[in-house]
C-alpha positions, 0 to 999 in steps of 0.5 A: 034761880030766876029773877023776880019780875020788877014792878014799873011800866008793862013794856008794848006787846010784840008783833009780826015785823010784816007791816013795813010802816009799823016797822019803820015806826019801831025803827024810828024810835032809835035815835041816829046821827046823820051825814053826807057822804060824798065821791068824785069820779075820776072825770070830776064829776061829784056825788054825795047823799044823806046817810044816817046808816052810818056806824064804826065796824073795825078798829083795826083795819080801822073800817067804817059802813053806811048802807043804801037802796040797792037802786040807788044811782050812788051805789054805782057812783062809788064803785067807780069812784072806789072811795068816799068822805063821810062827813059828819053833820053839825047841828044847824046842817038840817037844810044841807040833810034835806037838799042832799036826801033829796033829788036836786041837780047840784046838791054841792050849790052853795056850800064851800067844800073842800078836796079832802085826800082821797078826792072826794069832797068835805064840808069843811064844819062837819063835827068830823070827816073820814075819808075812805078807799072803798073796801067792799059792797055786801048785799043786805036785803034791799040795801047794799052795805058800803064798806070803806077803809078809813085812810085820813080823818079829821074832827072838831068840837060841836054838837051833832044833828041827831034824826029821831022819829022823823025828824031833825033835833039837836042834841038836848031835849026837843024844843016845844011849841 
């Protein structure tokens, strides 16, 4: 036996995913939390970029991804560096999101960061860290899928900075103008 149809809103029509800012639009509807992650190369060099394509993936191996432009100068970065720290941004990090999703020179300037075990960096507020040894790297169109073992973590209470329709909000509802 089928279930009846319910009364309420008529949900929006579907249509062809073909239209990439559509897309975008339709993806922007899902609310994602954001993070840096960051390596350091064996010469010393440091490395870190704005994720939000951050999620668990195995509990046991306890393993975690994030996902990246195929071009991306980071996806080289890490593979050389063969792990990396997720940090897990706070609700004021908005400005620290935006340096490192952009294309400044030294994107670690002033900001206190400490060595976490691996070697690769953690701010030391992020709501939380997981360092990682680097366990694979999967093609997924024109991403790359960055796959770490997590070997050492740490958490603190906080709220999170959330990235919804284009925009950084704190956890509550969304200020008014």
């Amino acid at each position: 036996m089928q279930a009846p149809l319910s009364e309420g809103p008529v949900p929006a029509a579907f249509r062809a995913a073909d239209d990439p800012k559509a897309f975008r639009e339709v993806l922007g509807q899902f609310c994602t939390g954001l993070t840096i992650v960051t390596g350091q190369l064996p010469g010393g060099s440091r490395f870190g970029l704005t994720a939000s394509s951050f999620q668990a993936l195995s509990l046991d191996p306890p393993l975690v991804l994030y996902s990246v432009r195929r071009e991306a100068a980071s996806v080289d970065l890490v593979r050389r560096a063969g792990g990396f720290c997720v940090n897990v941004l706070r609700d004021h990090h908005g400005p620290l999101a935006r340096r490192f999703g952009s294309a400044v020179e030294d994107r670690f300037a002033g900001e206190a960061w400490h060595e976490s075990p691996s070697g690769a960096w953690r701010l030391p507020d992020a709501i939380a860290a997981l360092d990682c040894r680097l366990w694979n790297i999967c093609e997924g169109g024109d991403h790359v899928i960055i796959i770490g073992e997590v070997t050492a973590m740490s958490r603190s209470d906080g709220d999170p900075l959330l990235f919804f329709r284009g925009e950084f909000r704190p956890i509550g509802p969304a200020p008014h103008p």
